[in-house]
ZAMARGU-4260 file (C-alpha; in steps of 0.2 Angstrom, whole numbers, plus 5000, padded with zeros to 4 digits):
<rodrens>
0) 5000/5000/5000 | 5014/5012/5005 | 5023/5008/4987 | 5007/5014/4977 | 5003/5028/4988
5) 5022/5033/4984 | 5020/5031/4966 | 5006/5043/4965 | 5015/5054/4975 | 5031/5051/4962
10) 5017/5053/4947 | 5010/5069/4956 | 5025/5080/4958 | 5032/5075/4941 | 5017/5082/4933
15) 5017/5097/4943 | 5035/5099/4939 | 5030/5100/4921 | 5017/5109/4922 | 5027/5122/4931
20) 5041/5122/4919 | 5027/5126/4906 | 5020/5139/4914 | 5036/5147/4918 | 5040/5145/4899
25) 5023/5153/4893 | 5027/5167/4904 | 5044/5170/4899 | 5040/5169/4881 | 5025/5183/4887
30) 5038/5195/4895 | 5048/5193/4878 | 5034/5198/4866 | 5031/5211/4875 | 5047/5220/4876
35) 5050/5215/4857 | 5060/5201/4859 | 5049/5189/4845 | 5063/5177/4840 | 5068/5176/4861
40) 5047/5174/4862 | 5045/5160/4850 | 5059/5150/4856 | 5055/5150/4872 | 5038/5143/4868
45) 5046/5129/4857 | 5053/5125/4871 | 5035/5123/4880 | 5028/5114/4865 | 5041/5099/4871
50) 5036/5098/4887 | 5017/5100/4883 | 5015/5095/4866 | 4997/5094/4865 | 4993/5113/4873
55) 4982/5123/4860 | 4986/5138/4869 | 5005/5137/4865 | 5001/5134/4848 | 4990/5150/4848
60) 5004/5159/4853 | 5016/5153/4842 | 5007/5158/4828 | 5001/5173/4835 | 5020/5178/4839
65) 5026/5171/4821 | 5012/5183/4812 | 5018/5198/4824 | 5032/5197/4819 | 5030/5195/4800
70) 5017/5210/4798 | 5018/5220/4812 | 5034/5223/4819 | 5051/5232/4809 | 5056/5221/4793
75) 5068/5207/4803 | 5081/5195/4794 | 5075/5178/4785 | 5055/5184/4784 | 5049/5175/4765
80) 5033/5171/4763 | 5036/5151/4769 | 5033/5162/4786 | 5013/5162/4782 | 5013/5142/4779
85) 5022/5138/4798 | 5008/5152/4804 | 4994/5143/4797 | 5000/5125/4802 | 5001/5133/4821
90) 4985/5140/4821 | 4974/5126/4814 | 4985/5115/4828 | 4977/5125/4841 | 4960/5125/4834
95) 4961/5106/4832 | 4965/5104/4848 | 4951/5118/4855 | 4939/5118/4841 | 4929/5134/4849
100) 4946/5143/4850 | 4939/5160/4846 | 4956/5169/4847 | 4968/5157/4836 | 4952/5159/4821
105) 4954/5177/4823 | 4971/5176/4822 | 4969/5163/4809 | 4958/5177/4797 | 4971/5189/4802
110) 4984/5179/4792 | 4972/5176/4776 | 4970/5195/4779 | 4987/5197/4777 | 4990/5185/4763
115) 4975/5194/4753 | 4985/5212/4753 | 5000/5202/4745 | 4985/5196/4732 | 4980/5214/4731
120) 4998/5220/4729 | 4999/5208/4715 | 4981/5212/4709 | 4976/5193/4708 | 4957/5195/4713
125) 4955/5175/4711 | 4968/5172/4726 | 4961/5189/4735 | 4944/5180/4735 | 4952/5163/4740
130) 4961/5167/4757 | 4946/5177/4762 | 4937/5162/4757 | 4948/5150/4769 | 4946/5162/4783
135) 4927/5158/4781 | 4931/5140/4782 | 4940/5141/4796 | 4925/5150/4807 | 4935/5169/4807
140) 4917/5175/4802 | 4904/5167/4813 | 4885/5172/4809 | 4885/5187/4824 | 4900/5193/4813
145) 4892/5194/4795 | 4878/5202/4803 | 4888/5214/4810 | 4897/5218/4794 | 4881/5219/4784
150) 4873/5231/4800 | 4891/5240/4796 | 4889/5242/4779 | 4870/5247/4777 | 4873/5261/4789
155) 4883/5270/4775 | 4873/5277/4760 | 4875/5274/4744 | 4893/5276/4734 | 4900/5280/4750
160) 4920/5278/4753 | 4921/5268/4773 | 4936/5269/4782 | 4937/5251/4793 | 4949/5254/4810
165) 4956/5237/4809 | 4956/5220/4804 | 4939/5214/4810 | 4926/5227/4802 | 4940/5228/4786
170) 4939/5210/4784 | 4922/5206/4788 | 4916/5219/4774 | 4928/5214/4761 | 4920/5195/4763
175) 4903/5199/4761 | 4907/5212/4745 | 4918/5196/4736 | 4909/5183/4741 | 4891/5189/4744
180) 4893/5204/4732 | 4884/5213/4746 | 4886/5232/4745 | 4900/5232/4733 | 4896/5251/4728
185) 4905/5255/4743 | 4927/5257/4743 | 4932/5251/4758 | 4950/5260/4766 | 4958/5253/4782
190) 4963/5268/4790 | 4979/5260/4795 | 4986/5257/4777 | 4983/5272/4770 | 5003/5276/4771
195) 5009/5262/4758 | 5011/5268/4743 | 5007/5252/4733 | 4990/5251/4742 | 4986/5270/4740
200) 4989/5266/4720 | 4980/5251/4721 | 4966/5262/4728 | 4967/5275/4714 | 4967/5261/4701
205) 4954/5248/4711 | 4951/5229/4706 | 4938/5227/4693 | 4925/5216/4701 | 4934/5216/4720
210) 4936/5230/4723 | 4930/5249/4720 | 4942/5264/4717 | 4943/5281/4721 | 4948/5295/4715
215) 4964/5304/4718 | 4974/5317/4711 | 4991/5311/4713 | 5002/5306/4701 | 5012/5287/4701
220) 5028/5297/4705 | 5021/5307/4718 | 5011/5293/4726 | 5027/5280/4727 | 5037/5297/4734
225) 5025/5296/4748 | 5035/5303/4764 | 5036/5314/4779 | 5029/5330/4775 | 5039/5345/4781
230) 5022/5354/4792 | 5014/5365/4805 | 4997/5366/4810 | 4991/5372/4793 | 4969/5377/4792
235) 4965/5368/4776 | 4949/5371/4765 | 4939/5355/4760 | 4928/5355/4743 | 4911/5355/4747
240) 4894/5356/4736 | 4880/5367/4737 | 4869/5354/4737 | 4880/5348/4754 | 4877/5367/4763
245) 4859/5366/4758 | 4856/5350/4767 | 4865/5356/4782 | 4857/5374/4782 | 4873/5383/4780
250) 4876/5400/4771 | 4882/5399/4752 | 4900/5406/4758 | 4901/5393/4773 | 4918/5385/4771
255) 4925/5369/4778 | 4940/5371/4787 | 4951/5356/4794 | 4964/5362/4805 | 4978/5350/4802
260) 4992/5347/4815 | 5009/5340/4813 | 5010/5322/4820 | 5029/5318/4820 | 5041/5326/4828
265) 5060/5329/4830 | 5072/5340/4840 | 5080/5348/4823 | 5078/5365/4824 | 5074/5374/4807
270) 5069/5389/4798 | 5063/5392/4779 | 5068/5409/4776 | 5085/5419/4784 | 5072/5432/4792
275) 5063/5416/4802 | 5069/5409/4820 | 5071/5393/4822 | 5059/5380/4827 | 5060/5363/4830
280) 5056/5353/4814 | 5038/5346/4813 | 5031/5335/4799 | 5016/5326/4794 | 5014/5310/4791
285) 5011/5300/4775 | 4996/5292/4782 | 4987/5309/4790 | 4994/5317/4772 | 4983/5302/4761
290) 4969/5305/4773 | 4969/5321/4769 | 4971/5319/4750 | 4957/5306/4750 | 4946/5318/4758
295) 4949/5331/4748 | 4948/5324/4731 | 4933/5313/4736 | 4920/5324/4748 | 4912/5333/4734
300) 4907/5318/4726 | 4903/5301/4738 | 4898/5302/4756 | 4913/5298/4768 | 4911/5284/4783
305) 4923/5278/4797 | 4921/5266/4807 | 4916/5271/4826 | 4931/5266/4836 | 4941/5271/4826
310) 4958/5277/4835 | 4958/5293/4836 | 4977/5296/4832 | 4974/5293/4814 | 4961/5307/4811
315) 4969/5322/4817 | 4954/5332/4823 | 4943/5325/4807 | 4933/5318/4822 | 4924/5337/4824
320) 4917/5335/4809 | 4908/5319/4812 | 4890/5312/4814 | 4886/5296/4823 | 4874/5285/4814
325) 4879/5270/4826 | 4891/5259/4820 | 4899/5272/4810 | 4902/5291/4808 | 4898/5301/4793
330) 4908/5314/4787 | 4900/5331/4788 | 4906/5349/4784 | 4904/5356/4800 | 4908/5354/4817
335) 4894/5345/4826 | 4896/5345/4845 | 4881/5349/4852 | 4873/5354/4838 | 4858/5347/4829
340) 4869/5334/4818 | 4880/5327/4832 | 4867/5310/4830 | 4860/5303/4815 | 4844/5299/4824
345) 4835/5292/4810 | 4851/5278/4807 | 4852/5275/4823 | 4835/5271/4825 | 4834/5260/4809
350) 4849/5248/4816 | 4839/5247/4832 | 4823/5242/4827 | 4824/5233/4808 | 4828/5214/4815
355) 4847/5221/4814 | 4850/5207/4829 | 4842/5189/4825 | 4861/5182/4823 | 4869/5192/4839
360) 4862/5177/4852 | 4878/5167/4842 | 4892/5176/4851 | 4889/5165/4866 | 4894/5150/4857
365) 4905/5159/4843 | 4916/5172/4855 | 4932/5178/4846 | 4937/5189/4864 | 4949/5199/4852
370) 4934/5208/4846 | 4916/5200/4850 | 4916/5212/4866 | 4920/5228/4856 | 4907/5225/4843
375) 4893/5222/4856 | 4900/5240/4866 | 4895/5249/4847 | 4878/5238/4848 | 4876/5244/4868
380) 4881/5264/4862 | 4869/5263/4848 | 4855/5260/4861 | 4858/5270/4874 | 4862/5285/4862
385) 4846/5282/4856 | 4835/5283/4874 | 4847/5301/4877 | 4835/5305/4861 | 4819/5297/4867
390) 4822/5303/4885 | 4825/5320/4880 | 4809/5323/4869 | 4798/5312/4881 | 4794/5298/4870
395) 4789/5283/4882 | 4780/5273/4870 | 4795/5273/4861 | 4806/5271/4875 | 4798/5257/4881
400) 4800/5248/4864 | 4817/5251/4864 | 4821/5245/4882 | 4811/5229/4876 | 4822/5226/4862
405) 4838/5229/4871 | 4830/5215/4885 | 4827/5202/4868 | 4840/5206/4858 | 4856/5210/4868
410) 4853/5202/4885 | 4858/5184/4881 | 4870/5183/4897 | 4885/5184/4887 | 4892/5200/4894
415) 4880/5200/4907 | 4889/5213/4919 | 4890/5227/4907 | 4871/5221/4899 | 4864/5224/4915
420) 4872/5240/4918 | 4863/5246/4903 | 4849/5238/4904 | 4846/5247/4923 | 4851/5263/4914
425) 4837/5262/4901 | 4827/5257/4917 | 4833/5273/4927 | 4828/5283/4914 | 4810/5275/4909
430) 4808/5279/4927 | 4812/5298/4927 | 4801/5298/4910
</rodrens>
């Protein structure tokens, strides 16, 4: 009896041992990543993989770490495009082994994102819609996410230009345009990418029957000369129709004025003419300078959306000029704090009540944590924006509607902290109504 009670005890300790040795690993390779140490990173968690070769979550990482590095971090020695094959193989490992691994499919879209620019760099519209196509497959676009997309894209009128703020609503919207030809009179920009000049050509020429073009006056030279801008903070005037000042009441000589700040900096210290005192040398970027070219060239002639959540960084104080219609913000030419057109009620209201939720109840089931919780907080600001207007004009019939939608539709128990904290908030105010 003593001998078997000592085994176990042998069996017990050796395992803890392990499973301490992987832990330890899994940290260390953490701490690495995050002070930029990749190839330290994904060694370390090599290492893991030999003590527990069957953790999904060490597979995660290491494609995780390996796509990081490929995409995301300064070009580093030995990348070649074998680098997107080793990523993939990690990831599905993970998902085989935790089929509902939300993270490693987001990841796993992120890479066919990734390998669909190449496709766009190449202008190769049968391997662009193939790798968007995989990421499908692979459950990177579960039901509550098309929905999303489609609720993302049919806020935006028509003809409009959309700038996405990252991979998920860029990605989502650029399945259902090549493979549900859903909305594809709309040119979707990710914001980020806006300051390579092969994609800002690619967006002046477009993809015949991928993806839609817009216009912009620069020439090939000037577009693949794309650098930082010698700037201060310069007060720019942006085209705008008279049909445009009609709609927003504003006298025929209104102007639209974007006030644009430099956004790099250094400590060289400059002056243009002999007469000038120094200053210390300020630039704008190549991304803020496409933006502001886009806008220029295109606001006269097709309504301009960004996604909400957008960071803020990359708009440079465009973000006065915008109107919320729930999910996205359109571009208007005025300033619109406070004002009559800081809330595109009507949008707003068409999102919340037209059935824009029947596939939602899915995130339970099909969470991708990367983003599922940030796409419900947009679904959670859309309603409660929406009971400010209906509190503020009275309308209990209304507000009671919407406080019954928000209990069917977006109370399923899957954020339930932050659901009930909004829920009692529609409640407080239906009381006080």
């Amino acid at each position: 009896m003593r001998q078997i009670e000592l085994m176990f005890l042998i069996i017990i300790l050796f395992t803890t041992n392990i499973s301490a040795q992987e832990l330890s690993l899994k940290k260390q390779a953490l701490n690495e990543f995050k002070s930029e140490h990749y190839d330290e990173a994904i060694d370390l968690l090599k290492n893991a993989l030999e003590i527990s070769p069957e953790d999904a979550e060490i597979y995660y990482y290491l494609g995780f770490f390996n796509h990081y590095k490929a995409y995301d971090s300064r070009p580093l020695n030995g990348y070649n495009f074998t680098y997107s094959e080793k990523i993939f193989k990690y990831l599905n490992k993970a998902i085989e082994l935790n089929p509902n691994y939300g993270d490693a499919k987001y990841f796993y879209g992120a890479e066919c994102s990734a390998n669909a620019f190449v496709s766009m760099k190449n202008y190769d519209l049968k391997k662009l819609k193939y790798f968007y196509n995989l990421a499908f497959e692979k459950e990177a676009y579960p039901d509550w996410l098309i929905e999303f997309g489609k609720n993302l894209l049919n806020s935006c009128d028509n003809n409009a230009i959309l700038f996405t703020a990252g991979n998920a609503d860029l990605d989502i919207c650029s399945y259902l345009q090549l493979h549900q030809n859903y909305r594809t009179d709309i040119s979707i920009i990710p914001i980020g990418y806006i300051d390579r000049p092969w994609y800002v050509k690619f967006l002046k020429q477009g993809l015949e029957g991928g993806v839609k073009k817009i216009t912009l006056n620069l020439s090939d030279n000037q577009i693949y000369d794309i650098h930082p801008f010698k700037w201060k903070k310069t007060d720019i005037q942006i085209p705008i129709t008279s049909k445009t000042r009609e709609k927003y009441n504003l006298d025929e000589n209104y102007q639209m004025i974007w006030t644009m700040e430099p956004d790099l900096f250094s400590n060289r210290i400059h002056s243009k003419l002999k007469s000038e005192v120094g200053n210390e040398r300020t630039y704008l970027s190549p991304q803020k300078a496409i933006l502001l070219q886009i806008v220029e060239d295109n606001y006269q002639y097709r309504p301009i959306y960004f996604s909400n959540g957008a960071n803020k960084y990359f708009l440079n104080g465009l973000d006065d000029f915008f109107r919320n219609c729930g999910l996205v913000s359109e571009l208007t030419p005025l300033k619109t704090k406070q004002t009559e057109y800081e809330y595109d009620y009507e949008k707003i209201i068409k999102l919340v009540q037209n059935k824009s939720f029947i596939d939602y109840k899915t995130i339970k089931t099909k969470d991708i944590p990367r983003i599922s919780r940030s796409i419900s907080s947009n679904y959670f600001s859309s309603f409660y924006n929406l009971s400010e207007y209906y509190y503020k004009l009275g309308k209990k019939d209304k507000y009671k509607k919407l406080i019954e939608i928000f209990k069917n539709s977006m109370m399923i128990d899957f954020n339930p902290n932050y659901e009930k904290l909004v829920f009692n908030e529609l409640e407080k105010k239906a009381a006080n109504n």
